[in-house]
C-alpha positions in Angstrom: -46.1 -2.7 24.6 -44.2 -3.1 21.5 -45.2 -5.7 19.0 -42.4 -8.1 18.2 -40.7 -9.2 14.6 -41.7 -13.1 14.0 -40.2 -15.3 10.9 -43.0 -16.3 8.5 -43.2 -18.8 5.3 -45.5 -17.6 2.6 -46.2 -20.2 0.0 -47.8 -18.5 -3.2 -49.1 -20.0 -6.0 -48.7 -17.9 -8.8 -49.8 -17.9 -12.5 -46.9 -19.2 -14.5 -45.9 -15.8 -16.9 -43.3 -13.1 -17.4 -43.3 -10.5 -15.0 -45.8 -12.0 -12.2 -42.5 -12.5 -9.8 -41.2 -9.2 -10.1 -44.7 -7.8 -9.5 -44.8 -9.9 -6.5 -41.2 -8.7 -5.0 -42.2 -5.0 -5.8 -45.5 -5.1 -3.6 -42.7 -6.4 -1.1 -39.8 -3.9 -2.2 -42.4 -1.1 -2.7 -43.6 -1.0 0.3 -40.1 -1.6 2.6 -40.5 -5.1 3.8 -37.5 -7.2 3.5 -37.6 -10.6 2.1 -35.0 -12.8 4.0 -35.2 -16.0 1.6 -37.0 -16.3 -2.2 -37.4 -19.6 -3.8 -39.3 -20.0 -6.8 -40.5 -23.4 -9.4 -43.1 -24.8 -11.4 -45.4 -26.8 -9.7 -47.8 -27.6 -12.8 -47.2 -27.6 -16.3 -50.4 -28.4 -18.1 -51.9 -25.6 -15.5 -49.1 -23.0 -16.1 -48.7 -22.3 -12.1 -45.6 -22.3 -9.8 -44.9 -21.8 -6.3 -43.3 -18.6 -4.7 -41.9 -19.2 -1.3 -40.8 -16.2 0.7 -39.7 -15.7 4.2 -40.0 -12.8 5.5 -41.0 -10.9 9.6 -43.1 -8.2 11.0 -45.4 -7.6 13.6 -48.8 -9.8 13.4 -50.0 -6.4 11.8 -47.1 -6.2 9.0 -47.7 -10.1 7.8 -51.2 -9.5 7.6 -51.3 -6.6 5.1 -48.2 -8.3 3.0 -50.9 -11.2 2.8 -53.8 -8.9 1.6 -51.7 -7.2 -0.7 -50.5 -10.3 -2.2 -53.9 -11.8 -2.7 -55.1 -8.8 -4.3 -52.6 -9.5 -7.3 -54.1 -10.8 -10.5 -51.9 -14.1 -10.9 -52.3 -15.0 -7.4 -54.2 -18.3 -7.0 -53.7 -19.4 -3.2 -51.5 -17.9 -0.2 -50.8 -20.3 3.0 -48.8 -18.9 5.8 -47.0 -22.2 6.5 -45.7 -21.2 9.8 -49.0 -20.6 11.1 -49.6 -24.9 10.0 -49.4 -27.1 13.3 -47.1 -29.2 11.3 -45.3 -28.7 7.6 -42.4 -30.2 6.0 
């Protein structure tokens, strides 16, 4: 039985720096997953941090090594898979 695609929302936050977004889409670009949607801001001046949302699919299997990956970066502070939330805005 086949495992199918399903749409997920990562919200990343991120250190704040130069090069810490395109180290972020090469782990994704690297490694042939697609990112459907990028949005990216500053969430915290004084702390230096933003916010990386991407939305991207795979298989249960695919999503969860993206995640590992991710939070194996140096810059990355916190990853939530907010489709996986009961409820999100």
């Amino acid at each position: 039985m086949k495992e199918s695609n399903s749409k997920h929302i990562l919200s990343i936050m991120v250190d704040n720096e130069p090069g810490v977004l395109a180290r972020v889409v090469g782990l994704f670009s690297g490694r042939g997953y697609n990112i459907e949607s990028l949005s990216v801001s500053e969430v915290d001046s004084d702390k230096f941090l933003s916010r990386v949302t991407i939305v991207t699919s795979g298989t249960k299997n695919i999503i969860d090594q993206i995640k590992a990956q991710l939070l194996k970066l140096i810059p990355v502070h916190n990853l939530i898979d907010i489709s996986e939330l009961k409820t999100f805005i």
